[in-house]
C-alpha beads as a LAMMPS data file, in Angstrom:
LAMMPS data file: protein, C-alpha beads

408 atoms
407 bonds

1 atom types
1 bond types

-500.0 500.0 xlo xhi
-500.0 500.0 ylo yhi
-500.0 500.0 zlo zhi

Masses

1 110.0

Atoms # bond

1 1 1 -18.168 -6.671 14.637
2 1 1 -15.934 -5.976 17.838
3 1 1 -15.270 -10.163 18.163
4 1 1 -14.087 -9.987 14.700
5 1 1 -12.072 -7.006 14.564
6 1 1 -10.396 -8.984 18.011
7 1 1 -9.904 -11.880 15.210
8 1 1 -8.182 -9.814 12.930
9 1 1 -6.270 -7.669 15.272
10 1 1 -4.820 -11.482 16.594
11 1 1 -4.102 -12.338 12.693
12 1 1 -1.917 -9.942 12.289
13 1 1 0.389 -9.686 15.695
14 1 1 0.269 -12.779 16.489
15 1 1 0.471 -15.362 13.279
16 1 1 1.854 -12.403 11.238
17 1 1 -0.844 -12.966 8.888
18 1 1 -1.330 -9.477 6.636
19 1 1 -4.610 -7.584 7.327
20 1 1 -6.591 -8.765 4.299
21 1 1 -5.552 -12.196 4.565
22 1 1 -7.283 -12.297 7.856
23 1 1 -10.554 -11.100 6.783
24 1 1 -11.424 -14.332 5.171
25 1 1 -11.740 -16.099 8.159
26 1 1 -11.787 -13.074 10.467
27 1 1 -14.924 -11.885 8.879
28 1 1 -16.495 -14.891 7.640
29 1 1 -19.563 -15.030 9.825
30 1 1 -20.559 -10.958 8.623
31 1 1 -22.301 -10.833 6.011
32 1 1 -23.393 -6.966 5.703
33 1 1 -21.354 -4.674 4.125
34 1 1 -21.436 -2.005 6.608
35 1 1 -20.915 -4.340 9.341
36 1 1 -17.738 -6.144 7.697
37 1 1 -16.788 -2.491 7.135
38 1 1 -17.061 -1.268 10.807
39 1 1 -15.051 -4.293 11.836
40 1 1 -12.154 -3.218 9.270
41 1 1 -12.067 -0.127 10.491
42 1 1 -12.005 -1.010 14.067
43 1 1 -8.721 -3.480 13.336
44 1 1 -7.067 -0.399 10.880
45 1 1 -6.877 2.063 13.085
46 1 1 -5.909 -0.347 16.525
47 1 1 -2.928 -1.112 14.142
48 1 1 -2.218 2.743 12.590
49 1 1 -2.744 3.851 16.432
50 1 1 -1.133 0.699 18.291
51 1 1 2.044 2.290 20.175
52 1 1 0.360 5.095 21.545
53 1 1 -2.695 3.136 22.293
54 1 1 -0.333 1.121 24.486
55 1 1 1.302 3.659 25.952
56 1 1 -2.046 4.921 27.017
57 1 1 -2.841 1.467 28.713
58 1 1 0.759 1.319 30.100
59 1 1 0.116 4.561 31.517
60 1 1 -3.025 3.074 33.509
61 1 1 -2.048 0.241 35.276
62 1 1 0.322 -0.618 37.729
63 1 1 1.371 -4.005 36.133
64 1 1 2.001 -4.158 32.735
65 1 1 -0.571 -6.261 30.684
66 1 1 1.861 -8.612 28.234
67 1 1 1.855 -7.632 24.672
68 1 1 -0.624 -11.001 24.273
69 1 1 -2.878 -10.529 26.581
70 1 1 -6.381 -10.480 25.647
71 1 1 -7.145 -7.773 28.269
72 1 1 -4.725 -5.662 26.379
73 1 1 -5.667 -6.544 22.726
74 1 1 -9.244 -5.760 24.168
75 1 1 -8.543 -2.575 25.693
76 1 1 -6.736 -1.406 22.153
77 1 1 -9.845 -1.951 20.418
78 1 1 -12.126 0.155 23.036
79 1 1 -9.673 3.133 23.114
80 1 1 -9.310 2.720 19.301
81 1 1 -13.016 3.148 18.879
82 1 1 -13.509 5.386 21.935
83 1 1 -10.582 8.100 20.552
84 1 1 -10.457 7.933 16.459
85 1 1 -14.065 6.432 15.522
86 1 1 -16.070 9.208 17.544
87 1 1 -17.613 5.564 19.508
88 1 1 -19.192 6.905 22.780
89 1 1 -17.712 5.186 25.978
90 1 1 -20.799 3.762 26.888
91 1 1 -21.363 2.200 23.554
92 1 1 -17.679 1.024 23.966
93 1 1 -17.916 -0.472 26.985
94 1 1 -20.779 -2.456 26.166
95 1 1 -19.723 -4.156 23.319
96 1 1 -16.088 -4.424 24.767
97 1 1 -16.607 -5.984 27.342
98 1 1 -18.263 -9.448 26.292
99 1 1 -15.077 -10.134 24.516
100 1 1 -13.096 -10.770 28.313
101 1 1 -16.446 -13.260 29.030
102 1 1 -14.558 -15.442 32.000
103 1 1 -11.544 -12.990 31.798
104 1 1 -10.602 -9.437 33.551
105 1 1 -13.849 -7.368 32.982
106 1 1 -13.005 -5.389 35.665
107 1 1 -9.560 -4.723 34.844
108 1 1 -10.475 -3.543 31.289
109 1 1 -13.215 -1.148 32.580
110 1 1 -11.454 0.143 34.951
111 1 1 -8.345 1.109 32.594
112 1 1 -10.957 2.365 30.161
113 1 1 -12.761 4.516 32.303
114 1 1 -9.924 5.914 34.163
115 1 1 -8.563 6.230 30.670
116 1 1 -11.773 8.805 29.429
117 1 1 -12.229 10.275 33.085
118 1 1 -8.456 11.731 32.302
119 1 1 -9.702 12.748 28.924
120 1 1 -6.811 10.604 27.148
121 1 1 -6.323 11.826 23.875
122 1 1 -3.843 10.687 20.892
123 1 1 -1.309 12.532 19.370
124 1 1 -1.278 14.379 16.072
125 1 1 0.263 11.460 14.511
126 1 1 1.136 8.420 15.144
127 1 1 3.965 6.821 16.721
128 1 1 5.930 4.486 14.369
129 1 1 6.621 1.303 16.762
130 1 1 10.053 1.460 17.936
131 1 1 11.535 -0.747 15.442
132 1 1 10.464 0.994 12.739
133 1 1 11.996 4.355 14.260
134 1 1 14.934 2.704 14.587
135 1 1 15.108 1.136 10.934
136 1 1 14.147 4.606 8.999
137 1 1 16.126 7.041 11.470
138 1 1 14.738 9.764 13.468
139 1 1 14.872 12.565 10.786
140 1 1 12.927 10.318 8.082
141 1 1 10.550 8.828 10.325
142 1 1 9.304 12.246 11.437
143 1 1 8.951 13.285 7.675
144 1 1 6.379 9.950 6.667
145 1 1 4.113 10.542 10.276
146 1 1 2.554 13.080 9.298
147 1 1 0.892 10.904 6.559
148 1 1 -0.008 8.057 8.615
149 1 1 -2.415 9.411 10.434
150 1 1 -5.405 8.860 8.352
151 1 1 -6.732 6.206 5.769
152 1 1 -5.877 7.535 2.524
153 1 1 -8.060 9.168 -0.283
154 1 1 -9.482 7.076 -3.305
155 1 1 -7.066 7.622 -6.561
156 1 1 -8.197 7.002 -9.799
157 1 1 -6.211 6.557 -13.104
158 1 1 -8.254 7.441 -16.069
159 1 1 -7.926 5.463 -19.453
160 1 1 -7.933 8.592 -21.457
161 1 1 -5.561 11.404 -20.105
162 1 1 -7.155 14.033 -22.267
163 1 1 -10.562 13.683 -19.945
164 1 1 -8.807 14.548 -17.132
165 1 1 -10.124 18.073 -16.270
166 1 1 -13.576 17.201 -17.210
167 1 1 -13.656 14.166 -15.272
168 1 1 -12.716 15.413 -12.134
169 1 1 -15.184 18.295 -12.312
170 1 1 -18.012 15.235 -13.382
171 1 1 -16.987 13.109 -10.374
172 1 1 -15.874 15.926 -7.853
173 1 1 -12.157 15.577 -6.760
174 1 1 -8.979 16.702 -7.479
175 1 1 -6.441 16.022 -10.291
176 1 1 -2.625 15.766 -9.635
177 1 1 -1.407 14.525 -12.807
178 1 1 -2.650 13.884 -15.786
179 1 1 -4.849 10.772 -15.561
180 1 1 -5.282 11.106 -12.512
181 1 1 -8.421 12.083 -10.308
182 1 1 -8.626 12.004 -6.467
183 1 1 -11.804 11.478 -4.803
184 1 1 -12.677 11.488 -0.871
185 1 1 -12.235 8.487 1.517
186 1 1 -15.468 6.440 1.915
187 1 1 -16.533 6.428 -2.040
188 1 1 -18.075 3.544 -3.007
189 1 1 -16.260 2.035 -5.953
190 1 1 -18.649 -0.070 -8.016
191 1 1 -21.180 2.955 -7.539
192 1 1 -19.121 5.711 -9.105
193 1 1 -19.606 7.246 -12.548
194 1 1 -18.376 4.944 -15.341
195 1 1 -16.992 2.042 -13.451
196 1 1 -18.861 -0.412 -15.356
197 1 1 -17.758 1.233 -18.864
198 1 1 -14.367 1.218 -17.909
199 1 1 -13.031 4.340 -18.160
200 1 1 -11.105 4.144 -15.365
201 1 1 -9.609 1.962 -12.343
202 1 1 -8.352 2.722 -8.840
203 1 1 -4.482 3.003 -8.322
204 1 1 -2.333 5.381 -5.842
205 1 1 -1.102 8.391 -7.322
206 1 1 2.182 6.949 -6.142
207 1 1 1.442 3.407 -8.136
208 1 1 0.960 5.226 -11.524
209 1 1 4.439 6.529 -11.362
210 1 1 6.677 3.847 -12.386
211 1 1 4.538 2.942 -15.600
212 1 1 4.509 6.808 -16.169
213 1 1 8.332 7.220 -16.603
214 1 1 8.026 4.723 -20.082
215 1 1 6.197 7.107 -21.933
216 1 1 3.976 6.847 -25.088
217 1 1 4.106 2.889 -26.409
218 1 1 3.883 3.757 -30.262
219 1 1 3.003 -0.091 -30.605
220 1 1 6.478 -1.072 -29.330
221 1 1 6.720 -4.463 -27.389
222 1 1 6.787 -4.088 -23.020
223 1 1 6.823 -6.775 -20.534
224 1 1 5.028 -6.054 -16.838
225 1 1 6.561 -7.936 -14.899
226 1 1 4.369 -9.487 -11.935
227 1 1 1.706 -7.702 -13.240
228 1 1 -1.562 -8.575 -11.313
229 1 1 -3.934 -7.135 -10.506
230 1 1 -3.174 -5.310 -13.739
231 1 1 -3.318 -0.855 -12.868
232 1 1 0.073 -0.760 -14.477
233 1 1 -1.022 -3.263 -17.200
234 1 1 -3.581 -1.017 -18.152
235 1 1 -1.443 1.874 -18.143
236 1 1 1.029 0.548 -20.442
237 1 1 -1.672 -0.950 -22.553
238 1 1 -3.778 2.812 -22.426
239 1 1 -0.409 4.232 -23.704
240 1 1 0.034 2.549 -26.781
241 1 1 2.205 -0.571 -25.664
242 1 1 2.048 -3.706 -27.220
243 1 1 1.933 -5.490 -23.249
244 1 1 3.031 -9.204 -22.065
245 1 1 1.639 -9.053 -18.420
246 1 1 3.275 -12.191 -16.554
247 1 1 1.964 -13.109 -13.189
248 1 1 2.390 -16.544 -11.393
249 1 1 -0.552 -16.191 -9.306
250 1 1 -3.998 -17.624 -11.152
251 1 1 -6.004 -15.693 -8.814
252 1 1 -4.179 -12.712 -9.183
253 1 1 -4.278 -13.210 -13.215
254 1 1 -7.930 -13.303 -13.226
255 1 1 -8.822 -9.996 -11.182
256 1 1 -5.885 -8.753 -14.620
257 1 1 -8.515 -10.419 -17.409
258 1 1 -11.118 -9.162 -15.321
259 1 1 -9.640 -5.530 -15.377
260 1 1 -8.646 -5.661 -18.814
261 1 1 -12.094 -6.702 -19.961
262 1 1 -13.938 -3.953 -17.882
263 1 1 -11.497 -1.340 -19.308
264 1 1 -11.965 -3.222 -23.057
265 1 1 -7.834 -2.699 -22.623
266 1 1 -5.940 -5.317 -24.460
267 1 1 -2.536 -7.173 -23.248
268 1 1 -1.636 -10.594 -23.679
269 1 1 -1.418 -12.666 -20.051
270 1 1 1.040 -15.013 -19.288
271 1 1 0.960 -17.443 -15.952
272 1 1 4.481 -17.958 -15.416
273 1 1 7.053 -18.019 -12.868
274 1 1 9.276 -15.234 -13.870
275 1 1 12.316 -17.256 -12.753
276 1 1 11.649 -19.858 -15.114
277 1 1 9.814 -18.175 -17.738
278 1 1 12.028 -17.634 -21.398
279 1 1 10.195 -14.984 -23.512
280 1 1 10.141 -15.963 -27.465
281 1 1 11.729 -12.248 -27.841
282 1 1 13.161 -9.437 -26.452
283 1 1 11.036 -6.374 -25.181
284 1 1 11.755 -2.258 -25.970
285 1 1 10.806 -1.587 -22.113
286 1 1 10.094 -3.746 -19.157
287 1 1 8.503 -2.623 -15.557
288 1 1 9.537 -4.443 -12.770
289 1 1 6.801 -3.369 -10.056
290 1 1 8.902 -5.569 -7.896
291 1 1 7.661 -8.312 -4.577
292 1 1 8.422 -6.271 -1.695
293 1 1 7.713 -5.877 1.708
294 1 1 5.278 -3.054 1.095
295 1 1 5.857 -0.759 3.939
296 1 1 5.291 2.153 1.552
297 1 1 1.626 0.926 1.490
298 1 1 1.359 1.547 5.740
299 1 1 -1.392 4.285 5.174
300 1 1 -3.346 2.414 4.247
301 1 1 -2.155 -0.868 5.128
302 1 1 -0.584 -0.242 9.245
303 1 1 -0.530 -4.009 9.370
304 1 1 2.940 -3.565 7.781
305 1 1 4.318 -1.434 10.531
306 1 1 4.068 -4.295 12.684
307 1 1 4.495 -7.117 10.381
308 1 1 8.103 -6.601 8.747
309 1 1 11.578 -6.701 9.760
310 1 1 14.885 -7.744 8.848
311 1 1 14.357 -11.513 7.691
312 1 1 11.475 -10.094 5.777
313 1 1 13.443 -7.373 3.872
314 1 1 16.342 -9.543 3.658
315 1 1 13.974 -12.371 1.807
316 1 1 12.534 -9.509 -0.972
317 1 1 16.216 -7.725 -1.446
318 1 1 17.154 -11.932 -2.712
319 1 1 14.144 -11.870 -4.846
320 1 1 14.225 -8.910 -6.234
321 1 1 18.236 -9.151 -7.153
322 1 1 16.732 -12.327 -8.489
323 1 1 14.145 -10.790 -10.830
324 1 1 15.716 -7.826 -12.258
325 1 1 18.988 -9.964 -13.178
326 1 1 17.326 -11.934 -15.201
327 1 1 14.875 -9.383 -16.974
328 1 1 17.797 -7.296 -18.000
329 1 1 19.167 -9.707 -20.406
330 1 1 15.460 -9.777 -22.126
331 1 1 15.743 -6.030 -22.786
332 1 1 16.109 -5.013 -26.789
333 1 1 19.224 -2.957 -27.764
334 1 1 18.158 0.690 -26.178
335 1 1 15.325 -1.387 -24.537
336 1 1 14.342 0.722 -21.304
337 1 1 13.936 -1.110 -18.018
338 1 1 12.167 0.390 -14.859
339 1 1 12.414 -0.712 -11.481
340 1 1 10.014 -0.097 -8.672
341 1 1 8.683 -1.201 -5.292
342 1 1 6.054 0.116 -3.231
343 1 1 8.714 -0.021 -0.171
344 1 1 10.246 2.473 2.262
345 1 1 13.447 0.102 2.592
346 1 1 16.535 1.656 1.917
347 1 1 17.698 -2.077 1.031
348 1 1 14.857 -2.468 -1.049
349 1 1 15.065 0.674 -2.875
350 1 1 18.449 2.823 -2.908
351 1 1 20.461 -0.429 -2.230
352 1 1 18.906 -2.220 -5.166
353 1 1 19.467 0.846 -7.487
354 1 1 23.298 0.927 -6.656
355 1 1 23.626 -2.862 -7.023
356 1 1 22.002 -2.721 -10.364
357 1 1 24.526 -0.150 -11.821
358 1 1 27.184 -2.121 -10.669
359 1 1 26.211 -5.142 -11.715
360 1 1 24.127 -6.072 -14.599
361 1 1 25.715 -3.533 -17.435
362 1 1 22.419 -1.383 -17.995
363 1 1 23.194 2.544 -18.681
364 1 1 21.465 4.569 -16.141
365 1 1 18.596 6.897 -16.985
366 1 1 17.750 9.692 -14.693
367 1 1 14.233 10.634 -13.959
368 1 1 13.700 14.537 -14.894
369 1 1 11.834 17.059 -12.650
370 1 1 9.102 17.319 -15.910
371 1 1 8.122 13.617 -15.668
372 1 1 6.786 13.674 -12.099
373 1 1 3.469 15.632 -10.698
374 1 1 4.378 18.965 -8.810
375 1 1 5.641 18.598 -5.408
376 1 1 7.769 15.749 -6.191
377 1 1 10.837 15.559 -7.162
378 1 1 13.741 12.790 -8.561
379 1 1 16.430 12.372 -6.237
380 1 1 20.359 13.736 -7.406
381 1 1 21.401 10.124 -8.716
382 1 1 18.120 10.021 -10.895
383 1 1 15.690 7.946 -9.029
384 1 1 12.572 8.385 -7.529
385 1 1 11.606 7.750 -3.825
386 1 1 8.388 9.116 -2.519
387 1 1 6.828 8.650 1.200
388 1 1 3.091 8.726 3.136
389 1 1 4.168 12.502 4.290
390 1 1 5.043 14.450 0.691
391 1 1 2.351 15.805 -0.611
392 1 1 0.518 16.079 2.147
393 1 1 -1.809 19.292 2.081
394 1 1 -3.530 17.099 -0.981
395 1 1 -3.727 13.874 1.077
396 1 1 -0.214 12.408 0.601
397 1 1 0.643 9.465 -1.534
398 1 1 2.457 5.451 -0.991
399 1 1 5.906 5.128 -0.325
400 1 1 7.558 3.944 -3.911
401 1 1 10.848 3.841 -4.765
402 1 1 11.728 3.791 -8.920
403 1 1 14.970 3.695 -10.804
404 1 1 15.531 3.559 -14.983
405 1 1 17.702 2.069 -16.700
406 1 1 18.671 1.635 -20.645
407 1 1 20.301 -1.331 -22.245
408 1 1 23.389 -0.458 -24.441

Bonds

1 1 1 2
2 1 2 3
3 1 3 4
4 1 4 5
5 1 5 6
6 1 6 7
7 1 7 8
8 1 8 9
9 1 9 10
10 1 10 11
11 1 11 12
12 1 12 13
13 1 13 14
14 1 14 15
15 1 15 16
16 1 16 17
17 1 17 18
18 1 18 19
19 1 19 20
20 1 20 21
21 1 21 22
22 1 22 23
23 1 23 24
24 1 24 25
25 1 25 26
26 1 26 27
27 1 27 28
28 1 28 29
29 1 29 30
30 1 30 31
31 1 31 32
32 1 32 33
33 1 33 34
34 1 34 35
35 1 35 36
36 1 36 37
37 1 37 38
38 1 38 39
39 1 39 40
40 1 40 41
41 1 41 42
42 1 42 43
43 1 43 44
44 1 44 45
45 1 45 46
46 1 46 47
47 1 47 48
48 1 48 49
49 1 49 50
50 1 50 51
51 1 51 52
52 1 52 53
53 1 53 54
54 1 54 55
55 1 55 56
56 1 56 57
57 1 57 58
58 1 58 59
59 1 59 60
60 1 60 61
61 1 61 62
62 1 62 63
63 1 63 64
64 1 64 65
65 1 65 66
66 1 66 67
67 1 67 68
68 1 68 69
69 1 69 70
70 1 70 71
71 1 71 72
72 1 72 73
73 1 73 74
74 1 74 75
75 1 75 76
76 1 76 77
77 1 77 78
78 1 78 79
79 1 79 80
80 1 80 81
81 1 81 82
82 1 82 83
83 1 83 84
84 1 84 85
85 1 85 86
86 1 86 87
87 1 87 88
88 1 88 89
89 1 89 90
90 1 90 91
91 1 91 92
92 1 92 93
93 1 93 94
94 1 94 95
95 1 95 96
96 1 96 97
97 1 97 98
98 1 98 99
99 1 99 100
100 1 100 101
101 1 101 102
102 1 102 103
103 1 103 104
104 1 104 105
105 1 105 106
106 1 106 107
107 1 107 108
108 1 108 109
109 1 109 110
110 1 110 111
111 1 111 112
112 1 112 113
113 1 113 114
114 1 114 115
115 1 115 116
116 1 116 117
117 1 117 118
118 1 118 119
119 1 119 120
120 1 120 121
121 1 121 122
122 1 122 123
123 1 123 124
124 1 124 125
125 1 125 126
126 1 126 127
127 1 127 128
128 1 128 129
129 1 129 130
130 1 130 131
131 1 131 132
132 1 132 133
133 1 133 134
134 1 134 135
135 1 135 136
136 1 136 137
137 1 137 138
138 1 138 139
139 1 139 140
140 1 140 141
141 1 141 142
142 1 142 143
143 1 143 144
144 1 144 145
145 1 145 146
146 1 146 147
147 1 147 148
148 1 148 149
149 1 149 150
150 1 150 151
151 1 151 152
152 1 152 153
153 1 153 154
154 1 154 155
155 1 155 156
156 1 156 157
157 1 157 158
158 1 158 159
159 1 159 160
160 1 160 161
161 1 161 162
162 1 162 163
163 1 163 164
164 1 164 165
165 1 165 166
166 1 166 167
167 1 167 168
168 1 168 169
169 1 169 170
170 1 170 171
171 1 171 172
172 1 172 173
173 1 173 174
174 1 174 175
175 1 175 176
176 1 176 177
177 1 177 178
178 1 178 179
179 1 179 180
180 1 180 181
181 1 181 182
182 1 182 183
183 1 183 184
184 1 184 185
185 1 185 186
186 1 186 187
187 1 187 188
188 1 188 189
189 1 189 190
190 1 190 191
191 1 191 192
192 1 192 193
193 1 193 194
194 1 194 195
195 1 195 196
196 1 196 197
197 1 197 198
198 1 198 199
199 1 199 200
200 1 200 201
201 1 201 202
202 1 202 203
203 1 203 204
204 1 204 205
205 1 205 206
206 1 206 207
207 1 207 208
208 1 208 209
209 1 209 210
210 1 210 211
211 1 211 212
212 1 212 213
213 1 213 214
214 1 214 215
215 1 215 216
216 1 216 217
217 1 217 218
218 1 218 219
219 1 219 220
220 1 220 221
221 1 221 222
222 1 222 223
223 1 223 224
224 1 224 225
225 1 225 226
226 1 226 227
227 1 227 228
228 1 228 229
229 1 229 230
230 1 230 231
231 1 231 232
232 1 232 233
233 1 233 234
234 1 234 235
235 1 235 236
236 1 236 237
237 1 237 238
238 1 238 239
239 1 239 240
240 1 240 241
241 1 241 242
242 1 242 243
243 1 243 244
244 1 244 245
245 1 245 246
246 1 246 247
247 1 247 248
248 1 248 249
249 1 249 250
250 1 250 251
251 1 251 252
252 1 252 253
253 1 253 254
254 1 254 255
255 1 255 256
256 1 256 257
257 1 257 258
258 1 258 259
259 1 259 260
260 1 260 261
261 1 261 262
262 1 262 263
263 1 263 264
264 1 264 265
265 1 265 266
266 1 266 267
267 1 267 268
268 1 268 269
269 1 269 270
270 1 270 271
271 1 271 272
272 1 272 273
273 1 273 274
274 1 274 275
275 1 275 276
276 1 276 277
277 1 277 278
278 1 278 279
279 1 279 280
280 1 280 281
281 1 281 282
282 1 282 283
283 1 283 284
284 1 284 285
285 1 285 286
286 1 286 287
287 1 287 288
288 1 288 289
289 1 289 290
290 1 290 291
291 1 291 292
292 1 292 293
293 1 293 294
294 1 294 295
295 1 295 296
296 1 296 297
297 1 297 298
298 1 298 299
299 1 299 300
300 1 300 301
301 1 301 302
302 1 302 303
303 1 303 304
304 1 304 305
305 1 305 306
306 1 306 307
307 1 307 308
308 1 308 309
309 1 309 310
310 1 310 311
311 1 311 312
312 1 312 313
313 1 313 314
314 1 314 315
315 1 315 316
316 1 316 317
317 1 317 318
318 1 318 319
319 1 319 320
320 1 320 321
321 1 321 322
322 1 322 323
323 1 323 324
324 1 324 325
325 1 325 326
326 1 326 327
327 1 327 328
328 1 328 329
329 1 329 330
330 1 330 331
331 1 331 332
332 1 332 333
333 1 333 334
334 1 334 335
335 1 335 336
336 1 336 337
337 1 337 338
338 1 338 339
339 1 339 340
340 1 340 341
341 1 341 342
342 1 342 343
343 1 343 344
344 1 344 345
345 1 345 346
346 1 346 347
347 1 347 348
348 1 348 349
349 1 349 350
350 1 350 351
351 1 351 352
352 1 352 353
353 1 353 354
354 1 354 355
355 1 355 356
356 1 356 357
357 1 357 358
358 1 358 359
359 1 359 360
360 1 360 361
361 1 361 362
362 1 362 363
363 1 363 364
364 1 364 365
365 1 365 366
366 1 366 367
367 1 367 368
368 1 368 369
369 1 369 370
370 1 370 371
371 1 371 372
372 1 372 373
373 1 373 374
374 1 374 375
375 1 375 376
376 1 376 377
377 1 377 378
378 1 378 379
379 1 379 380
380 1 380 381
381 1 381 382
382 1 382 383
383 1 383 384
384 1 384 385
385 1 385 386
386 1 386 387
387 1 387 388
388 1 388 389
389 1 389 390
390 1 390 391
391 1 391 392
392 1 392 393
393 1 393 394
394 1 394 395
395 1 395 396
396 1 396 397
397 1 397 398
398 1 398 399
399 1 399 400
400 1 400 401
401 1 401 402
402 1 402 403
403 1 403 404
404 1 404 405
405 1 405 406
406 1 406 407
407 1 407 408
């Protein structure tokens, strides 16, 4: 497990790969659950922990280890085990170890050890990587740490609103909306109550927003734009829309049907590239749950923390301009058009917002205080921007940004 959380941990900083592409080679040789598990776990919370696991190893030697060096990556996964996964330093330094075979054993213990002998401890929460300070701003960046510092809880949207209360009491969690139920960390998806009849799939608490804000369908006509996997898809469809759910990934299309026909949902899939696709007519409402960079997602993806910067966001902000440019002029007359992304980007998000007003002749609609879950609320132009560290006392939520708009 330790050699391939090493593999995935090297995935990500180095090739800039994104944690769960890595897994298919970085676990391919694991084939038990737990096992594949404990490796995932080890890599998650090297990455949610990284800068002050390196400060810790900075703090212990005289020379500092480059950012590549296998002693280092090594040492991040023994501390990371050692000080958030409860791993006891003998245990740690067994399994460590073989990973420097023909490198600096001795080096790594002794950092380690020293390391524990000290009692080194982490911080409350995490330190964002320097970067990533620099990019949100001191005052913001203190307000989303606070819910990084654990793996989130498991959301679930429910397919009939109305069962709500009763369902959380059947499957004890929590509800924070209606539809919604939140359940511990750790739950076992397939093995829950009802997964196989469909009454419900996972999705943030965050995700279900955007989908939310376009109300009851009353059969009229909506476009999800990039739609795959399919939560907001089934939303729409649960809702009483009449849905077109375009995707231009066949993978990502089938996990949709696949949702759709667990749920017994119905939408109409299209594989398409939504930059060449022309629809045969226009839609009352279409959700644009944009490509993004997805650093709203670092709770439970810290991969992303260390992943993204400028040419990244700069690459999405094209694409996105891109994508809701074109889906405007498919909107109806009074056709409403919501536009989200799971990012904490100002570019990606607020930026986007004012460009669309300016540009592409849609009347704004403001989100209302009533529409949103309590503890959240819209921002004073009308949008939407939520972050890991609201709503924390119930576990927190993703990072989204969402603005609405109405044709004329």
């Amino acid at each position: 497990m330790r050699r391939a959380a090493l593999r995935l941990l090297d995935a990500v900083l180095r090739r800039g790969e994104t944690l769960e592409m890595a897994e298919g080679a970085g676990l391919a040789d694991i084939r038990k659950a737990p096992d594949r598990a404990l490796a995932k776990a080890i890599a998650g919370e090297t990455l949610r922990w990284l800068t002050d696991l390196d400060a810790a190893i900075d703090s212990a030697t005289k020379q500092r280890l480059p950012d590549d060096a296998k002693a280092r990556m090594v040492l991040r996964l023994m501390l990371a085990q050692a000080l958030r996964l409860d791993t006891p330093p003998h245990a740690v330094i067994a399994t460590g170890l073989p990973l420097l075979a023909g490198g600096p054993r001795r080096l790594a213990h002794g950092v380690f050890s020293a390391l524990v002998k000290q009692g080194a401890a982490l911080p409350a929460v995490p330190t964002l990587p320097p970067a990533v300070q620099a990019r949100w701003g001191e005052e913001r960046a203190a307000a989303i740490q606070p819910g990084l510092a654990f793996p989130p809880e498991l959301d679930l949207a429910l397919k009939d609103a109305a069962q709500t209360e009763a369902r959380a009491v059947q499957m004890g969690g929590v509800s924070l909306a209606p539809g919604h139920v939140r359940l511990p960390r750790g739950a076992a998806v397939e093995s829950l109550a009802d997964f196989k009849a469909g009454d419900w799939w996972v999705q943030d608490l965050a995700a279900s927003l955007p989908a939310r804000l376009l109300g009851a369908g009353e059969q009229r006509s909506a476009l999800d734009l990039c739609a795959a996997p399919g939560g907001k898809t089934m939303q729409l469809a649960a809702a009483g829309w009449k849905v077109t759910a375009l995707d231009l990934s066949k993978r990502r299309l089938d996990l949709l049907k696949d949702n759709l026909k667990r749920t017994g949902l119905k939408a109409s899939p299209v594989r398409a590239d939504a930059l060449a696709w022309e629809p045969k007519h226009r839609f009352d409402a279409i959700l644009i749950d944009a490509p993004c960079t997805a650093t709203g997602t670092c709770r439970r993806h810290p991969d992303v923390l260390h992943r993204i910067g400028p040419r990244q966001i700069a690459e999405m902000v094209e694409l996105q301009r891109a994508l809701v440019a074109r889906a405007a002029g498919w909107l109806a007359p009074q056709g409403v058009l919501v536009y989200a992304v799971c990012s904490l980007e100002v570019e990606e998000g607020e930026e986007q917002a004012a460009w669309i007003d300016a540009n592409l002749g849609l009347v704004p609609a403001p989100i209302t205080p009533g529409e949103l879950p309590a503890g959240l609320a819209p921002t004073p132009e009308g949008w939407l921007r939520t972050h890991p560290g609201m709503l924390a006392e119930a576990g927190g939520l993703d990072g989204f940004f969402v603005g609405r708009w109405a044709a004329r």
